[in-house]
PASEBA-1860 file (N, C-alpha, C; in nm, 3 decimals):
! residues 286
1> XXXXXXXX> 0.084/-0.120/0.000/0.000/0.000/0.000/0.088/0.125/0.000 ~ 0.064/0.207/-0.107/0.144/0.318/-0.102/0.062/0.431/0.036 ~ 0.222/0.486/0.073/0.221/0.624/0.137/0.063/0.721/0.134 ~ 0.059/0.774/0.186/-0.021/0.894/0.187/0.014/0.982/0.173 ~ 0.011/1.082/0.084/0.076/1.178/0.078/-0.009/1.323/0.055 ~ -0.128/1.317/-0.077/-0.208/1.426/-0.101/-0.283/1.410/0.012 ~ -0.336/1.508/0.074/-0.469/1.568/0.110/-0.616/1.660/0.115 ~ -0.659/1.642/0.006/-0.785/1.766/0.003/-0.795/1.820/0.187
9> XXXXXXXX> -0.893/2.003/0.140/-0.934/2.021/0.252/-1.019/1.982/0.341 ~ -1.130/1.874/0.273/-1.208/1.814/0.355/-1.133/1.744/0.451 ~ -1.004/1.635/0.420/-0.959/1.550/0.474/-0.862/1.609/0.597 ~ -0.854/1.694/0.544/-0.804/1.792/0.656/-0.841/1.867/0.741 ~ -0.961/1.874/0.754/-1.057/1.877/0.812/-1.098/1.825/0.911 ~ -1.088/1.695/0.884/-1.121/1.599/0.990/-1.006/1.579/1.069 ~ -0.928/1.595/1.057/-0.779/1.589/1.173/-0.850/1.702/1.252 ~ -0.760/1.674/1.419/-0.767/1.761/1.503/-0.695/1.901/1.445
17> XXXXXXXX> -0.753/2.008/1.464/-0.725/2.151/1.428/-0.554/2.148/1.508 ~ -0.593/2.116/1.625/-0.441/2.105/1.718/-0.334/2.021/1.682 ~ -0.313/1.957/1.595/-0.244/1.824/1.543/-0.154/1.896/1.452 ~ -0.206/1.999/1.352/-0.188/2.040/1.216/-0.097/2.154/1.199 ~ 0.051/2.157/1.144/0.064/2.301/1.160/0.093/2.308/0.972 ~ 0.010/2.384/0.911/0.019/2.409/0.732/0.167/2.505/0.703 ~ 0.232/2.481/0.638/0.325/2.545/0.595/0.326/2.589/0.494 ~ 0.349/2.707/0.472/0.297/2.789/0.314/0.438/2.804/0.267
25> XXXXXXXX> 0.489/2.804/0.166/0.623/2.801/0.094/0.681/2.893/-0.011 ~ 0.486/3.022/0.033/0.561/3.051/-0.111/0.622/3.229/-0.041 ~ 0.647/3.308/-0.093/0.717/3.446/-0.104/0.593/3.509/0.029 ~ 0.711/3.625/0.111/0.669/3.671/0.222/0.514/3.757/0.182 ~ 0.538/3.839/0.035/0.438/3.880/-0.031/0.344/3.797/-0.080 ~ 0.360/3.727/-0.092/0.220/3.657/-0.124/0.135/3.565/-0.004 ~ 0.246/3.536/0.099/0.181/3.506/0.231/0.101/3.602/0.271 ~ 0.176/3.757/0.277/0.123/3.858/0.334/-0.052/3.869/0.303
33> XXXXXXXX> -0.048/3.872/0.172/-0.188/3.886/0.083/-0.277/3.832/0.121 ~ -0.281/3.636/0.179/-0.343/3.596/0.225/-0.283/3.429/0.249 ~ -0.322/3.372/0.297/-0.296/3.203/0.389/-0.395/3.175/0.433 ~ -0.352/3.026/0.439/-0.473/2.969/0.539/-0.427/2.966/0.700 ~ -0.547/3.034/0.728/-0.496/3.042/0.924/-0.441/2.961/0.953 ~ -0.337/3.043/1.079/-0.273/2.961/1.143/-0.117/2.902/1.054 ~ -0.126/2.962/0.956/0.015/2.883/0.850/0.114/2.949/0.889 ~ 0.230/2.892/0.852/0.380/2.977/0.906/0.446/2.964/0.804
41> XXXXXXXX> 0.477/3.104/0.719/0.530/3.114/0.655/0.684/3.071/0.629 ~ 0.748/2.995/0.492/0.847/2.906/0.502/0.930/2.923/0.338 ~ 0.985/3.068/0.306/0.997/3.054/0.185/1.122/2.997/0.125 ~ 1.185/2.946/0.214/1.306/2.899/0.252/1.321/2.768/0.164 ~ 1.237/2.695/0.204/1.203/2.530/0.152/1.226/2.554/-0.013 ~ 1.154/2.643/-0.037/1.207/2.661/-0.202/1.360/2.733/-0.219 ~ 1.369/2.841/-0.193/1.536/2.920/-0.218/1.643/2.829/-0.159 ~ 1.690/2.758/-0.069/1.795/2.710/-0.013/1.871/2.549/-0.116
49> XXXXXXXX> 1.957/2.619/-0.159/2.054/2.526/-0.235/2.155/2.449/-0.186 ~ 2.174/2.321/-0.164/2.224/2.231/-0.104/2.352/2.163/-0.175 ~ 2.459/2.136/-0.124/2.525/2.038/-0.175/2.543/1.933/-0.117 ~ 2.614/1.851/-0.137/2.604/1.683/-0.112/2.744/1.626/-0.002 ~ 2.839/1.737/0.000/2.957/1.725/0.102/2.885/1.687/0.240 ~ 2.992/1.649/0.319/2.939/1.657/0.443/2.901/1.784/0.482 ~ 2.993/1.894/0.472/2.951/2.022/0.455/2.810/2.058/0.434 ~ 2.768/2.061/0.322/2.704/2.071/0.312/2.539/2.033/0.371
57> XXXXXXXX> 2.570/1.905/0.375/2.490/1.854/0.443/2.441/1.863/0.610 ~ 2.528/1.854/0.654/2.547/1.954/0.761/2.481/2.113/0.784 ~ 2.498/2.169/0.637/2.442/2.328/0.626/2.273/2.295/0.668 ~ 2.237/2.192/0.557/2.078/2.165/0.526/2.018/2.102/0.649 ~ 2.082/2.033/0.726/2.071/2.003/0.843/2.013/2.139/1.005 ~ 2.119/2.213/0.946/2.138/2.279/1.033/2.028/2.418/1.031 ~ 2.029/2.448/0.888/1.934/2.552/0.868/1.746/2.519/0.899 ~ 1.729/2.412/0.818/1.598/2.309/0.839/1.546/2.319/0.986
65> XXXXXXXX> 1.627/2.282/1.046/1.619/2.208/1.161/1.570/2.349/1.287 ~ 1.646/2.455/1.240/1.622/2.587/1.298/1.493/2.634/1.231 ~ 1.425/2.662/1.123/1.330/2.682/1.075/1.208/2.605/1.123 ~ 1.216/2.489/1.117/1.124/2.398/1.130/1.107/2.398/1.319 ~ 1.195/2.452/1.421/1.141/2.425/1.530/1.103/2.589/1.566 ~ 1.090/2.673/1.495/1.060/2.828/1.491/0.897/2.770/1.456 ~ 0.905/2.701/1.377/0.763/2.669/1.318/0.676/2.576/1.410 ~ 0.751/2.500/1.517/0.643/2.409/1.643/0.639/2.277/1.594
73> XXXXXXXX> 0.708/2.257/1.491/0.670/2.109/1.428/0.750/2.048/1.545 ~ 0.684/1.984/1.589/0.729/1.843/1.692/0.647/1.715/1.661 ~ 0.714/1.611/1.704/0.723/1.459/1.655/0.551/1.462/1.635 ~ 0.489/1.499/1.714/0.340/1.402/1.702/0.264/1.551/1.616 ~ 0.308/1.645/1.516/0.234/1.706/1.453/0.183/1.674/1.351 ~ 0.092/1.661/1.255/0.106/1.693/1.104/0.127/1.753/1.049 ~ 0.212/1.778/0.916/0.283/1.903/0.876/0.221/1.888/0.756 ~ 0.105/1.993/0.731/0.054/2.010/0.576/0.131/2.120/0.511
81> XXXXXXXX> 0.193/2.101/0.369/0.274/2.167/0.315/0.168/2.246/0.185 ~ 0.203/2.345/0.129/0.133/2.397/0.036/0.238/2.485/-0.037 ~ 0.182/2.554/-0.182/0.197/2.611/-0.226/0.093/2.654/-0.345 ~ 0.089/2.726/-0.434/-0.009/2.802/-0.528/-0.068/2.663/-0.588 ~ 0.024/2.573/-0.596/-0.028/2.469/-0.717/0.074/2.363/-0.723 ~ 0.055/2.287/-0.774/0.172/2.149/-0.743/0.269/2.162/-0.870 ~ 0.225/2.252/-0.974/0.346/2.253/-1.077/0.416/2.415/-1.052 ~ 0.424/2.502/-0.980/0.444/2.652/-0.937/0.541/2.587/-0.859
89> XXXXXXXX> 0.656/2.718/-0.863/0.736/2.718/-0.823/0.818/2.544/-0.822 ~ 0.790/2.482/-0.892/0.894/2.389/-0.985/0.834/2.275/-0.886 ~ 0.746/2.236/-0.839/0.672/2.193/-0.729/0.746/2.158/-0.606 ~ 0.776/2.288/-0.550/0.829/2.296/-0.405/0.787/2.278/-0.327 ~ 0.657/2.261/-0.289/0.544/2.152/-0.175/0.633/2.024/-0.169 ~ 0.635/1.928/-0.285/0.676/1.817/-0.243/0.821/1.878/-0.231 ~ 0.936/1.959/-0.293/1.043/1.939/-0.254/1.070/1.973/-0.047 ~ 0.938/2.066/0.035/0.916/2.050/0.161/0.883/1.937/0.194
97> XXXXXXXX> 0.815/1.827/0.097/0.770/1.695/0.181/0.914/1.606/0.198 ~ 0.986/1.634/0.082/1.097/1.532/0.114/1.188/1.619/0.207 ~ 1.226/1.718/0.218/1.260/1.783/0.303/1.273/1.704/0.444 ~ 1.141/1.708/0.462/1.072/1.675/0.623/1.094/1.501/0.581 ~ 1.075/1.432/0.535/1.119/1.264/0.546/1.247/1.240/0.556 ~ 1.324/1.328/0.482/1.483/1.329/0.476/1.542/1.333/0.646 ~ 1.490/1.420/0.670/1.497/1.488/0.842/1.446/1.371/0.939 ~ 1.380/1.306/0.869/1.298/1.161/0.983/1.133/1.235/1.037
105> XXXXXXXX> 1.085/1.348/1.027/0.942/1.352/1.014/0.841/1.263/0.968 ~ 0.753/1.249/1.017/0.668/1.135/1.057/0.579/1.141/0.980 ~ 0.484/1.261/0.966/0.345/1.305/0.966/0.342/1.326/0.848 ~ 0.357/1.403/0.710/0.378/1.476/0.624/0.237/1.480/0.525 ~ 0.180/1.548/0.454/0.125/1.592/0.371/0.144/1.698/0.311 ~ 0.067/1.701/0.198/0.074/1.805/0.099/-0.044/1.851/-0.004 ~ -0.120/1.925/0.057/-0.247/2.031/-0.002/-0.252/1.984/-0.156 ~ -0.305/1.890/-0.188/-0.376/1.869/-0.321/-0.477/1.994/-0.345
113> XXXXXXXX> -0.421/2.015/-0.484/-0.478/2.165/-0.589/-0.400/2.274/-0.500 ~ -0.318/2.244/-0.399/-0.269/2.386/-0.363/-0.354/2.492/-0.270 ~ -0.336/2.635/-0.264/-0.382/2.703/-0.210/-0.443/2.787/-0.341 ~ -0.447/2.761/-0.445/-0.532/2.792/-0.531/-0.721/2.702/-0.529 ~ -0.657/2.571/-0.567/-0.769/2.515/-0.504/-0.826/2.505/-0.367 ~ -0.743/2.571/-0.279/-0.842/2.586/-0.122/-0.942/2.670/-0.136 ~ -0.881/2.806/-0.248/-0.975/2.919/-0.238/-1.050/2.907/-0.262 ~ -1.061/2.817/-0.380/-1.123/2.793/-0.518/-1.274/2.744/-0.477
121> XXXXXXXX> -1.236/2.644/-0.398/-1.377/2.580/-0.313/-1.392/2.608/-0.148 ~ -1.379/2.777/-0.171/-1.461/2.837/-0.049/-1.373/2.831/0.121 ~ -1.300/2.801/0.120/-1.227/2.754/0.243/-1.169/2.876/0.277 ~ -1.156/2.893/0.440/-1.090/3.002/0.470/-0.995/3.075/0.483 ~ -0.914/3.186/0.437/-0.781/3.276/0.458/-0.798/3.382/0.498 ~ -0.710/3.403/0.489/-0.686/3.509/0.649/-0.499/3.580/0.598 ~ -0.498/3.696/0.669/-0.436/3.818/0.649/-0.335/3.792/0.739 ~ -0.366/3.792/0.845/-0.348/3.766/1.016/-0.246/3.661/1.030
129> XXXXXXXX> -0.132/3.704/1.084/-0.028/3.593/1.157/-0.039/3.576/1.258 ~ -0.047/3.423/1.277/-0.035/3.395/1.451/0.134/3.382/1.486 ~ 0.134/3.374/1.613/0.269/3.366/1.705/0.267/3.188/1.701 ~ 0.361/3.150/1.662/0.399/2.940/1.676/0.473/2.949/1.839 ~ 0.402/2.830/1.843/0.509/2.790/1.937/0.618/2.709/1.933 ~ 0.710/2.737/1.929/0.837/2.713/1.934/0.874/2.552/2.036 ~ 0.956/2.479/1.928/0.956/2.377/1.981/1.142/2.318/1.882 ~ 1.181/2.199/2.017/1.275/2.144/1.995/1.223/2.029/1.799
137> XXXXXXXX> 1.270/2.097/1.711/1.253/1.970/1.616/1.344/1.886/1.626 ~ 1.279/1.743/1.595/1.395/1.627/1.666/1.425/1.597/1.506 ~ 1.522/1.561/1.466/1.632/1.514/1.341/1.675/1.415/1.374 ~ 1.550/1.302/1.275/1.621/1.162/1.272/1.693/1.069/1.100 ~ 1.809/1.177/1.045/1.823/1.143/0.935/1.770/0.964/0.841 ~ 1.721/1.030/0.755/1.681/0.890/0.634/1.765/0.933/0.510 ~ 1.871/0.858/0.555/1.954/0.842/0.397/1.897/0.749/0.315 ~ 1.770/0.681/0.331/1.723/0.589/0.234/1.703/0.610/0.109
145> XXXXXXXX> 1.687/0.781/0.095/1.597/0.848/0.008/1.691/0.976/-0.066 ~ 1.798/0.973/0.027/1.936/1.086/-0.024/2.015/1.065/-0.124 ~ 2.023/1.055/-0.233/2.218/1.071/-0.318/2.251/1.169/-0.306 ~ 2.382/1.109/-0.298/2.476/1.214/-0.316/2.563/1.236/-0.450 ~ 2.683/1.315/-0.465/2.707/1.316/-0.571/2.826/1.208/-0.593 ~ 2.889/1.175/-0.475/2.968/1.052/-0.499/2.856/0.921/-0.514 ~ 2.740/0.890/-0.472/2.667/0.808/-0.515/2.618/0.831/-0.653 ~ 2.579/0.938/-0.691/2.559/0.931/-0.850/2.669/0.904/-0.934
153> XXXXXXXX> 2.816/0.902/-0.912/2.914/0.933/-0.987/2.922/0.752/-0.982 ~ 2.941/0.659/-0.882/2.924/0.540/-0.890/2.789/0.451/-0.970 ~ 2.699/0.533/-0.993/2.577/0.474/-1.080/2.612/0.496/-1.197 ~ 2.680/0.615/-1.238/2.700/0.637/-1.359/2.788/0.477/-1.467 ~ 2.800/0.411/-1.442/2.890/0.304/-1.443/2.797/0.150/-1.415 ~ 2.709/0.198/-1.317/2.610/0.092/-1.283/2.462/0.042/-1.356 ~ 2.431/-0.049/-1.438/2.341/-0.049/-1.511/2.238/-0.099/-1.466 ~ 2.259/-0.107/-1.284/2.134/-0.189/-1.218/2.077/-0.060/-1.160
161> XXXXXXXX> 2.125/0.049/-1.169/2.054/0.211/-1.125/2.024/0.293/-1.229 ~ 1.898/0.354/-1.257/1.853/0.428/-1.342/1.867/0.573/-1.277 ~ 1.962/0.661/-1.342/1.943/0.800/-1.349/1.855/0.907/-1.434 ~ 1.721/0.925/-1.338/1.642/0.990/-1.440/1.647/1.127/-1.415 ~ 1.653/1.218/-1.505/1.640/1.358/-1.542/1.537/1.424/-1.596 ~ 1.466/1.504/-1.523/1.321/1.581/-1.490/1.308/1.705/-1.527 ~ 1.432/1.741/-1.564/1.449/1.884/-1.611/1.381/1.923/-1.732 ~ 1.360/2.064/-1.738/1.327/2.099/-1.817/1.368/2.101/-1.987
169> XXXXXXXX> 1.310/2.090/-2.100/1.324/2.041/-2.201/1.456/2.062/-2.282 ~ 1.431/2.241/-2.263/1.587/2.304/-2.248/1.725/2.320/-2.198 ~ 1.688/2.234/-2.086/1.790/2.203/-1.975/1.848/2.040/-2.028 ~ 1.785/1.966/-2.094/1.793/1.824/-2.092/1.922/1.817/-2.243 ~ 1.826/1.914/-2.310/1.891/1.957/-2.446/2.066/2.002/-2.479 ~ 2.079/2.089/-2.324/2.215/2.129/-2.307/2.179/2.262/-2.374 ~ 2.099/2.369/-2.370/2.043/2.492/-2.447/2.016/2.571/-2.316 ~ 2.047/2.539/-2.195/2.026/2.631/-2.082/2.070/2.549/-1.966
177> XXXXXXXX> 2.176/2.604/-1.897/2.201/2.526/-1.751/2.146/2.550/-1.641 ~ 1.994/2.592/-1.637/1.925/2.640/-1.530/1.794/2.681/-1.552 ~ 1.688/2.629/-1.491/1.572/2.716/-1.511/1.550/2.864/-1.467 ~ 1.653/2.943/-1.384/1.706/3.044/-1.361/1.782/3.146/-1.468 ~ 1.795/3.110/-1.594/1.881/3.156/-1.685/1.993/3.092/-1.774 ~ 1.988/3.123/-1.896/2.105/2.979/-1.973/2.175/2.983/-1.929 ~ 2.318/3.086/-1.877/2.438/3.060/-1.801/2.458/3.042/-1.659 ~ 2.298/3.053/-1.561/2.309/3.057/-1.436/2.403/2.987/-1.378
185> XXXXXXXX> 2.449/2.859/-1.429/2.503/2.736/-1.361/2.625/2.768/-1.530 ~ 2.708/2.676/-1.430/2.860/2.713/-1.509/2.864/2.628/-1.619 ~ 2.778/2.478/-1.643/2.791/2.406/-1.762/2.656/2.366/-1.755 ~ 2.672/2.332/-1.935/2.516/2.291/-1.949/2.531/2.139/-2.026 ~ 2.401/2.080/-2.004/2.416/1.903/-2.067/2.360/1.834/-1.900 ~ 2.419/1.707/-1.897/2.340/1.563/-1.878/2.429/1.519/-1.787 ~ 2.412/1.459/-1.706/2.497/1.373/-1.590/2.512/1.235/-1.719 ~ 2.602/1.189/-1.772/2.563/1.057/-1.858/2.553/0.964/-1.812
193> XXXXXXXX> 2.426/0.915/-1.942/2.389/0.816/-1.924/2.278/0.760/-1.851 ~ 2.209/0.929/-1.791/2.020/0.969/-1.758/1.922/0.944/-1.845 ~ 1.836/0.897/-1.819/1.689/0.891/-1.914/1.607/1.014/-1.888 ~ 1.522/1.070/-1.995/1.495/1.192/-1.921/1.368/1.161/-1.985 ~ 1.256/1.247/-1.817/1.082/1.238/-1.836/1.091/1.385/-1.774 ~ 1.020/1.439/-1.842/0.995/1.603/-1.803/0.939/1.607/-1.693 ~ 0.910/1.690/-1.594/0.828/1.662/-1.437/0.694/1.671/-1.555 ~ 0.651/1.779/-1.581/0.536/1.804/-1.642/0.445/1.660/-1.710
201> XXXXXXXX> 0.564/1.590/-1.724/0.445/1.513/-1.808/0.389/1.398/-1.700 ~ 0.478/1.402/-1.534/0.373/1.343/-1.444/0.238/1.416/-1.430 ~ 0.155/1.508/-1.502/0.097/1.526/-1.403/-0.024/1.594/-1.519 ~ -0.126/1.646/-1.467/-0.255/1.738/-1.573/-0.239/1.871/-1.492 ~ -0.332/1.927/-1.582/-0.316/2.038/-1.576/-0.491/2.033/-1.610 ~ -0.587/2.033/-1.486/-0.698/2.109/-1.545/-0.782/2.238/-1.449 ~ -0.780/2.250/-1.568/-0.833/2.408/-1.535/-0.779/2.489/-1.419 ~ -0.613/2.495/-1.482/-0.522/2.564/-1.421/-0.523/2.498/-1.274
209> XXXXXXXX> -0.581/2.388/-1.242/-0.497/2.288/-1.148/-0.456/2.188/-1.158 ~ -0.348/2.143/-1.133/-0.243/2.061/-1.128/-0.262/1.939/-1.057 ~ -0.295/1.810/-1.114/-0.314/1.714/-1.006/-0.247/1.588/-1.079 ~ -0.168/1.433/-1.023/-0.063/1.381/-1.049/-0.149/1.256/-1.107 ~ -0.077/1.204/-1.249/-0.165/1.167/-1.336/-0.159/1.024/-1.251 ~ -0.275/0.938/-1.298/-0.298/0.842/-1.229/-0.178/0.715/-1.161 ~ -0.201/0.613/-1.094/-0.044/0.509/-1.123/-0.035/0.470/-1.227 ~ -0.117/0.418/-1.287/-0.110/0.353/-1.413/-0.061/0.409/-1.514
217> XXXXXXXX> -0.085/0.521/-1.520/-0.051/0.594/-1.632/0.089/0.648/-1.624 ~ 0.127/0.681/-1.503/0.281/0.706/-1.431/0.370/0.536/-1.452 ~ 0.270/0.480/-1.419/0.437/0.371/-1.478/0.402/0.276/-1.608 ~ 0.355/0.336/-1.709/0.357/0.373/-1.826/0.376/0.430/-1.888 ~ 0.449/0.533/-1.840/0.505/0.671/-1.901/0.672/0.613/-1.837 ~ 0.679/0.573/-1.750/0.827/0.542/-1.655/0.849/0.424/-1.755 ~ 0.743/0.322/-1.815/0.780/0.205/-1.835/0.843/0.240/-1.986 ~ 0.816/0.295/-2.101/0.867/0.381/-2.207/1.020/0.441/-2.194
225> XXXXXXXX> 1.089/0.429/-2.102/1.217/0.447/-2.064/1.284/0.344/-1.971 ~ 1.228/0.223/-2.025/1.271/0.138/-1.885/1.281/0.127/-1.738 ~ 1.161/0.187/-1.717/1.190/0.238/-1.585/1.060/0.141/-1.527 ~ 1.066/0.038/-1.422/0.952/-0.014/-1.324/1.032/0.014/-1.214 ~ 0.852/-0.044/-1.171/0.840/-0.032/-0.996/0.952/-0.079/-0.913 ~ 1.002/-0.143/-0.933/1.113/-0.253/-0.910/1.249/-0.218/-0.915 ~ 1.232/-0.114/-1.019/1.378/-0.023/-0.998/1.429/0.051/-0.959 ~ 1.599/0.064/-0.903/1.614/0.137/-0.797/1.664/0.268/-0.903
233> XXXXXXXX> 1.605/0.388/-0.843/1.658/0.474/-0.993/1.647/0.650/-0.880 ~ 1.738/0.685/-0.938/1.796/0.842/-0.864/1.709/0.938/-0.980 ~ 1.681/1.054/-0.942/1.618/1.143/-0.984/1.694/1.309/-0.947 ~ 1.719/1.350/-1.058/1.809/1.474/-1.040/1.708/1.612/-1.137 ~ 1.721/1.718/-1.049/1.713/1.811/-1.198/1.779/1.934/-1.186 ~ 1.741/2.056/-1.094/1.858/2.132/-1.080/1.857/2.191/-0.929 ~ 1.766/2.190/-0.815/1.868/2.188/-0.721/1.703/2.073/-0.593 ~ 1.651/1.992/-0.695/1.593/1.926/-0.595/1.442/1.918/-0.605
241> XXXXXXXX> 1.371/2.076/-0.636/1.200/2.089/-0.598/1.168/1.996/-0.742 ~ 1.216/1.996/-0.864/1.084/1.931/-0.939/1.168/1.828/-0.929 ~ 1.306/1.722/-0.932/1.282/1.576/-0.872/1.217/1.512/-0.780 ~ 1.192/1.586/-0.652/1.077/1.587/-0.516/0.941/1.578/-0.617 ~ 0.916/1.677/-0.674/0.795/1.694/-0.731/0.766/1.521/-0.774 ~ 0.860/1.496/-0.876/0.878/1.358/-0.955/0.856/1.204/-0.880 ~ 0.942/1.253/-0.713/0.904/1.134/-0.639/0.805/1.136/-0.578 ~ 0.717/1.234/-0.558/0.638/1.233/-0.511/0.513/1.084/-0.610
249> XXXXXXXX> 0.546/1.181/-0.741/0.431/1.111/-0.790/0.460/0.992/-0.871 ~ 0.602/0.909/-0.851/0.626/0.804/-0.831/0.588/0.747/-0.741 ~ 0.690/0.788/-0.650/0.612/0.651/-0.499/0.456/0.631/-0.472 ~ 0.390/0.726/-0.509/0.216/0.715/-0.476/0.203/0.628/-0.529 ~ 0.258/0.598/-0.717/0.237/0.512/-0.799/0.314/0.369/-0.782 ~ 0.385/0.361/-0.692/0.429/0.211/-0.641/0.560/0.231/-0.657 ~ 0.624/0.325/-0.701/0.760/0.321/-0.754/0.819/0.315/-0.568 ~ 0.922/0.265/-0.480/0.982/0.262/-0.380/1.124/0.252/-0.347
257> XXXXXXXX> 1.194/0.199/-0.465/1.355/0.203/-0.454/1.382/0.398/-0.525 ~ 1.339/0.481/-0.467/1.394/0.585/-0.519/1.449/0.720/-0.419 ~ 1.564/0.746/-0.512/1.622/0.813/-0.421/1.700/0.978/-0.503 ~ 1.659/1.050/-0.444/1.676/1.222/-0.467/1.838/1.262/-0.505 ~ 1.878/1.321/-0.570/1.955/1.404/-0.593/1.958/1.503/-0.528 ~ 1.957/1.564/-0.436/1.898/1.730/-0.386/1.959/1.803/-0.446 ~ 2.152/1.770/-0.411/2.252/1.893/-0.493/2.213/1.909/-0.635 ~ 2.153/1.806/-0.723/2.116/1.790/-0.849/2.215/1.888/-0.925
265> XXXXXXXX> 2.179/1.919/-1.069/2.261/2.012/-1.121/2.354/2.116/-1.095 ~ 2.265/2.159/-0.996/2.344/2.290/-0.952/2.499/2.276/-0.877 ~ 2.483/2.137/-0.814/2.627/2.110/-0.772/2.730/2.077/-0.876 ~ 2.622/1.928/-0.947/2.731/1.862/-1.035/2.755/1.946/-1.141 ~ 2.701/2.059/-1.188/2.790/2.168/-1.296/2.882/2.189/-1.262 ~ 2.878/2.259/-1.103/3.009/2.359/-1.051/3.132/2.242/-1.038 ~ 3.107/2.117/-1.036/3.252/2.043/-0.966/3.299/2.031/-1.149 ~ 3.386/2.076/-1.137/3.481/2.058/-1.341/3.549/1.941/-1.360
273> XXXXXXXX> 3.583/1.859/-1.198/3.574/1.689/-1.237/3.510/1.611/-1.203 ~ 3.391/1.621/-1.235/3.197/1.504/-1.272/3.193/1.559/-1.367 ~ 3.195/1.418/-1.485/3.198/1.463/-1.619/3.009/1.493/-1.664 ~ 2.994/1.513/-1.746/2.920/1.562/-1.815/2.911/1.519/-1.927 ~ 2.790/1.487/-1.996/2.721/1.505/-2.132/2.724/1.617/-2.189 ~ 2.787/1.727/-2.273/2.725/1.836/-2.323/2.669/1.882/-2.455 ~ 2.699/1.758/-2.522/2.678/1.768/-2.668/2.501/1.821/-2.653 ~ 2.480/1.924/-2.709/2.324/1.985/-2.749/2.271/1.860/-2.838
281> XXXXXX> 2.120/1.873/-2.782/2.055/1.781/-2.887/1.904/1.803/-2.952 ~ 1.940/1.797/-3.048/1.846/1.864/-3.139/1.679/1.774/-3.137 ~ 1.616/1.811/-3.064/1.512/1.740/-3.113/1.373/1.817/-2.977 ~ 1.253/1.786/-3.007/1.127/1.835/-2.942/1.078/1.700/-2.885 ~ 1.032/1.755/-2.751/0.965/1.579/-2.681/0.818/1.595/-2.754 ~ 0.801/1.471/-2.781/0.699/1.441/-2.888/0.532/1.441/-2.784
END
């Protein structure tokens, strides 16, 4: 039985009001405008770029961990995550859900249709910040679900691990090293030897909401690149939110040997010895 992961507002609903703390992800201005009560603003979960050193890791550790107990999340909360829409902002909801599993969090969800669809069907927001209470967050790392970049550099070589690439069309192409700008990132191209599924094409798009296309249809789209349930396969794109996005709506769909890139692109450009794919390639996903 797969995870739980979406939640409409009805279903959220029915949880104790006291149980729940919603985390909104997106910009201080657009919190300001409006939220759903009681949310604590978190725009962090999207901006913060990670690398894969101990260093680093350590950073993501350390910053998280301070944010998240500013915010009251303690062991027995539920932490509903949101943002505008599940494809906005490169779907940084789920890159907060893996966030919080990475960390050993328990509880996790994530606002199906977003805070577009909360509005959408009448539910309440509010202007108004409350005061959190502040609490010790406990950090029980799950590397189950982490690569790193010395683990990707060993798959690269391994034909029992699938490296899939989620990036954007232009990004996959070697025609832009960043969804931030073509030169944002110092090289452009492919970790080799990735299969690449656009995030976008997990998912619909109706009527400007975003919801994750069925299982079946997800590992039938995975299965077109060799990719089953059964396989253990890393997911990279450029610093984490739309591979999160990607596992998200894998694992719902049965997929379970999978495991994140976080540093994704943005690291493996900057290191000049992890080789690279860069040859441009000419062609439109069909």
């Amino acid at each position: 039985m797969s995870e739980k992961i979406l939640y409409t507002s009805a279903e959220i609903e029915a949880i104790n009001d006291k149980d729940v703390i919603f985390i909104d992800i997106r910009d201080k201005e657009d919190f300001e405008k409006g939220h759903i009560p009681g949310a604590t603003n978190i725009p962090e979960i999207f901006y913060f770029l990670s690398t894969s050193t101990d260093d680093g890791l350590n950073e993501l550790k350390s910053v998280y961990t301070e944010l998240f107990s500013k915010a009251g999340i303690s062991s027995d909360k539920m932490v509903i995550i949101y943002e505008d829409n599940l494809n906005t902002r490169y779907g940084a909801s789920c890159r907060g859900f893996w966030l919080l599993k990475y960390l050993g969090h328990q509880h996790i969800g994530i606002l199906e249709g977003g805070y577009s669809q909360w509005k959408k069907t009448g539910n309440p927001t509010t202007t108004d910040t409350e005061k959190t209470n502040q609490c010790d967050f406990i950090v029980k790392i799950n590397n189950s679900i982490m690569a790193t970049k010395a683990t990707v550099l060993k798959a690269i070589n391994n034909d029992d691990i699938i490296l899939l690439d989620n990036r954007d069309e232009v990004e996959w192409t070697g025609k832009s090293s960043s969804p931030y700008g073509i030169d944002f990132a110092p090289r452009k191209g492919r970790i080799p030897g990735a299969v690449w599924i656009e995030w976008y094409d997990f998912m619909y798009d109706n009527d400007n909401i975003a919801s994750f296309k069925s299982s079946e249809e997800i590992k039938e789209l995975c299965a077109q690149k060799g990719i089953y349930t059964d396989s253990d396969i890393i997911i990279y794109c450029f610093k984490g939110a739309r591979a999160s996005n990607t596992y998200v709506a894998m694992h719902q769909a049965g997929f379970h040997n999978i495991q994140v890139y976080f540093g994704s692109w943005n690291e493996w450009s900057r290191d000049i010895d992890l080789p690279i794919d860069s040859e441009e390639i000419e062609f439109s996903a069909p």
